[in-house]
N, C-alpha and C positions, 0 to 999 in steps of 0.2 A: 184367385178370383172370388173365394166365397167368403171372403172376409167385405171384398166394397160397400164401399158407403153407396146407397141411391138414394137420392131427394126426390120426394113425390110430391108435386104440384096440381092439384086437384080439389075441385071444391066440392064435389057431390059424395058425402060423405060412404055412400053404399059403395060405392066405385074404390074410393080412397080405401075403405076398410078391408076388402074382398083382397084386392094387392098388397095391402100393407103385410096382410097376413100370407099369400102366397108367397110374396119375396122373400120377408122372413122363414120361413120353411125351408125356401132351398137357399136357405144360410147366409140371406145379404143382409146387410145393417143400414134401416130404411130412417130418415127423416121425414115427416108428414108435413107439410102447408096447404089452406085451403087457400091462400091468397099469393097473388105474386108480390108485391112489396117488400116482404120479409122476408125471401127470398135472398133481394139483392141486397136488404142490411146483414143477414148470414152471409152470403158469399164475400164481405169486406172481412171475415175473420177467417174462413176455411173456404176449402172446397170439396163437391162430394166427387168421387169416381164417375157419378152419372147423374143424369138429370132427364126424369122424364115430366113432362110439362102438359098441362091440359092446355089446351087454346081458349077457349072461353071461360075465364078468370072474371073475376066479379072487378078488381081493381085496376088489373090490366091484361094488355092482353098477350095471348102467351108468345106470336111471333114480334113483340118489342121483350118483351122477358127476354127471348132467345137472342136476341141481337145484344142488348142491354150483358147479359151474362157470356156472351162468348168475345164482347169487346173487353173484357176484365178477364177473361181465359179461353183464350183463343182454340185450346186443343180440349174441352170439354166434351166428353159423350153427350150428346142428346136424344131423344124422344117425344113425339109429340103424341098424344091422345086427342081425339075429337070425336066430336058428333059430326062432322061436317067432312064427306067422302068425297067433295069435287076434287077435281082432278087439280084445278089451279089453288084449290088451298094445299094439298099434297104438293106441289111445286112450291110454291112459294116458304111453304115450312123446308123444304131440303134442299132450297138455293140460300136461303138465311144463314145455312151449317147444319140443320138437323143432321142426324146420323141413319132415321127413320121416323115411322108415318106409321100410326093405327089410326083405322077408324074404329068407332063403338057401330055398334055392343062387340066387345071381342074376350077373349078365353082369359083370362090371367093367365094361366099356361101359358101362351103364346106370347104377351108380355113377356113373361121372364125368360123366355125361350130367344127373343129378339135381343133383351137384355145381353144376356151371356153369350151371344154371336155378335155385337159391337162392341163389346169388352174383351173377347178376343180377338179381334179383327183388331184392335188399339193395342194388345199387349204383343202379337206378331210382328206391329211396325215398329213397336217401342225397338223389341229382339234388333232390328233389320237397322234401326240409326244407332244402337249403340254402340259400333263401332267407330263412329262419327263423332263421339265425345273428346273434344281437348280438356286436358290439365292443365290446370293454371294453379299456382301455390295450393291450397286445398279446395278450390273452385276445381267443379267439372261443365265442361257447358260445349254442348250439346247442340247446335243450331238450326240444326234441319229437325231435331225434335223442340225446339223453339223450350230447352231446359237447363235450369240451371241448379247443380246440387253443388254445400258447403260441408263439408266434414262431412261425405258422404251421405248424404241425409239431401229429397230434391225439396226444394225452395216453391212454397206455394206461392207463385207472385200475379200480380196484377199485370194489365198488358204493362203501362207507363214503368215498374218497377222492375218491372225484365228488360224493357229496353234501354233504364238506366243503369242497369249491371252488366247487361249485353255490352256497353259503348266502354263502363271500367273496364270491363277484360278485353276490351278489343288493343287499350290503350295503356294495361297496368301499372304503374307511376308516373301517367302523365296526370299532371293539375289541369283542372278542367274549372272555368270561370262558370259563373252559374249561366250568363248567357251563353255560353258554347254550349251548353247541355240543354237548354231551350232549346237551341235551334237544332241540335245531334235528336231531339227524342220527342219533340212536342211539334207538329208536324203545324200547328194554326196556332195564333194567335186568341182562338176563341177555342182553345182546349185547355190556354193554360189565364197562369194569375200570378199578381204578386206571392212569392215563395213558396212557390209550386215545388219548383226544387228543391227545397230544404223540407219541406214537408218527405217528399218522397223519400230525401234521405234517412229520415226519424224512421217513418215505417220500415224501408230497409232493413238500416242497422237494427231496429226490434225484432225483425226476423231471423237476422243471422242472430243475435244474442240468445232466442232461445236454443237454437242449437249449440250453440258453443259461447256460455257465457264472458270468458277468457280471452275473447277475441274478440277484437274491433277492425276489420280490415280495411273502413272504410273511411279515410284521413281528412280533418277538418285543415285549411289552410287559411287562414285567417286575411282580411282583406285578396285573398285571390280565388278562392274554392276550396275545391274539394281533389282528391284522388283516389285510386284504393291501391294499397300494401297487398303483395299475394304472398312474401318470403317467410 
């Protein structure tokens, strides 16, 4: 645990500085934004172990942040920070997914003290599904932790890129038509677009490649689709 990444989302630099440096102290490896937007262009390349979020953001605001980032990673720790103690903002931040709720002025101590109790409360359920994990050729996947690891190593994926690998393993050498995987993964018609699918496969396949450049398991099938190879 004292290795995580936290992403601080915070714009009032006194606030930001005071945690950046308590967090670091007790040994986590903090990212700083005072904006949300770059936030969600970071989150298309990594993601951090935790996310605590201010709610009043100059660009946006932080309960569309939170929804915005936990539709791209659905089991993401959260935290929200405010100046704002009603009772219905505290709801509405921990019905969105939050994981917790500060109001200001509060301790940093106590930040990082809430930190390291939803980061264990996350590594306890991890313990509790992974016996739930199936093997599929060097895929593990996971479903009620909603994970999938290649070459042993877990797969940081987007939702749409989990549930296009979720449906290969369901289905391992079957050819899949791009519209069949429209309709298996893309739930509206105004979520997707011409070569939606094939886009998601590029990113895919660049993920498994940095793990295992050696390996391609994911089969181009020329006029019919795609599949994936597990053997």
């Amino acid at each position: 645990m004292s290795q995580a990444t936290i992403w601080l989302v915070e714009d009032e630099t006194s606030i930001a500085d005071t945690l950046i440096y308590t967090l670091q102290q007790e040994g986590f490896s903090v990212r700083a934004f005072d904006r949300g937007l770059p936030v969600l262009d970071a989150a298309h390349q990594e993601r951090p172990d935790l996310a605590i979020l201010d709610v009043g953001l100059p660009d946006i605001n932080g309960f569309e942040l939170c929804r915005r980032l936990l539709a791209d990673y659905p089991d993401l720790p959260l935290l929200f920070l405010t100046a704002r103690s009603e009772e219905v903002d505290r709801l509405i931040g921990l019905e969105i997914g939050a994981d917790d709720y500060i109001a200001k002025p509060f301790s940093p101590r106590e930040v990082c003290a809430r930190v390291r109790t939803v980061l264990r409360r996350l590594q306890k359920q991890r313990q509790a599904l992974a016996g739930s994990a199936l093997r599929i050729g060097l895929f593990e996947f996971n479903e009620m932790a909603a994970q999938i690891s290649w070459c042993q190593q877990p797969l940081q994926l987007t939702r749409y890129e989990y549930l296009l690998l979720k449906t290969f393993l369901q289905w391992p050498g079957r050819v899949f038509s791009r519209q069949q995987l429209m309709d298996l993964v893309w739930s509206s018609a105004e979520e997707s677009f011409d070569r939606t699918v094939d886009t998601h496969i590029k990113t895919l396949r660049a993920k498994l490649r940095v793990i295992n450049p050696d390996l391609s398991p994911i089969n181009t099938h020329r006029g019919l689709g795609y599949s994936l190879g597990v053997n």
